[in-house]
N, C-alpha and C positions, 0 to 999 in steps of 0.2 A: 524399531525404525520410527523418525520421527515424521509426524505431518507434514504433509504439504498443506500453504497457504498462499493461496493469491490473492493479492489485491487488485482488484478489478476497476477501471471505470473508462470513458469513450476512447479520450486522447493516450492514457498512458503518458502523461509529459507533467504532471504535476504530484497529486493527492497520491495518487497509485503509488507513483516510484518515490517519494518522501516514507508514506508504510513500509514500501519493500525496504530500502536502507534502514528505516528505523526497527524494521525485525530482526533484521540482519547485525544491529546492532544490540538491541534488548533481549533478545528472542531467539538466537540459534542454537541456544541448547535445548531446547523445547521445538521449535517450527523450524521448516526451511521456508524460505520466503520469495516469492515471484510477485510479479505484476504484470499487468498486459490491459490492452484493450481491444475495442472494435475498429479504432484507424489508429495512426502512427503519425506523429507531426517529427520534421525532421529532426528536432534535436527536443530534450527535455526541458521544460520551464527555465530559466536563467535566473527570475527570482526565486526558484526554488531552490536550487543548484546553490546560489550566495549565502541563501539562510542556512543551509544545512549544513554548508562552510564553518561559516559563523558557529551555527549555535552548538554541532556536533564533529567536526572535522571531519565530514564525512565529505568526497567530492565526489558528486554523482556524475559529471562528465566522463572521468575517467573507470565510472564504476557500469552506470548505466545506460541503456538506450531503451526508443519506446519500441514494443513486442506487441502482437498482434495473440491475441487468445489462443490460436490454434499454434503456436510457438511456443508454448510452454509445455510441461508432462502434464498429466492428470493428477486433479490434487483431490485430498480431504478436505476443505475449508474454504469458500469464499468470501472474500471480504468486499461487498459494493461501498465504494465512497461515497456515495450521496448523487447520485446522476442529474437529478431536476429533470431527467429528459428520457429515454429511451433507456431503463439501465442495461451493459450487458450481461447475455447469460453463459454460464457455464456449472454444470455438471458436479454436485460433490453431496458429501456425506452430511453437512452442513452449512450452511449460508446467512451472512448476516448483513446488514447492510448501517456505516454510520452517520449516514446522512448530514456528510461534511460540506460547506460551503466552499467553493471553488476559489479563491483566494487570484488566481489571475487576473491582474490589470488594477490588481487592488495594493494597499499600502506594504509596508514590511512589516508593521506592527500584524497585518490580519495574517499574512505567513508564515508568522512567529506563532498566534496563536494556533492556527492549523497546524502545526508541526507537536506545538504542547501538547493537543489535544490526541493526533496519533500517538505520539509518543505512549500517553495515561493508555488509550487505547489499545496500543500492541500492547503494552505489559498486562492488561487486566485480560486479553486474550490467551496470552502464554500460561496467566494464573488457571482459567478458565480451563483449560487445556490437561496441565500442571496437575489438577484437582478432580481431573473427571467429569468437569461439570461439564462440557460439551460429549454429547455420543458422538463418537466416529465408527460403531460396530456396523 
């Protein structure tokens, strides 16, 4: 059975749900992937949604919405984005956190790069994973 993996951080409308697609892209032979937060903004980021258009033909409008912590199963694995603030918590067999900069309100270029860097990110997880090198006993 493979891990559960959530991406975690307040809103759920950006970092979070960019991870979850992009596990769901690099990663679903190894992890299944969620996302959620502490509050829910009506719809997911719009420049994230474009970039991820763009850079992975992935459309998150029609894929995703924001989910509240207690909305998802219990997983092995948390992933904190980078919070700056309150980060949330949840429950797992291991936790990491990659202390991403929140890219809202900011360029396409800093979106682009947020998205590269999840990207390097889920795969070195899945390797991580992959290899043993995370316990989930």
């Amino acid at each position: 059975m493979k891990p559960k993996v959530a991406f975690i951080c307040v809103h759920n409308s950006c970092r979070s749900q960019m991870a979850e697609a992009l596990g769901k892209l690099f990663a679903s032979d190894v992890f299944v992937s969620y996302s959620a937060g502490t509050e829910t903004k009506s719809q997911i980021n719009q420049d994230a949604v474009r970039i991820m258009k763009d850079l992975y033909d992935i459309d998150m409008n029609q894929s995703h919405r924001s989910k509240l912590l207690d909305t998802i199963p219990e997983v092995d694995i948390v992933v904190k984005m980078g919070c700056n603030v309150i980060c949330p918590f949840l429950p797992a067999k291991h936790t990491e956190d990659w202390g991403l900069e929140d890219p809202t309100g900011k360029s396409d270029e800093e979106f682009i790069k947020v998205a590269k860097i999840i990207e390097e990110k889920v795969k070195d997880l899945a390797n991580r994973i992959k290899t043993n090198k995370i316990d989930l006993s």
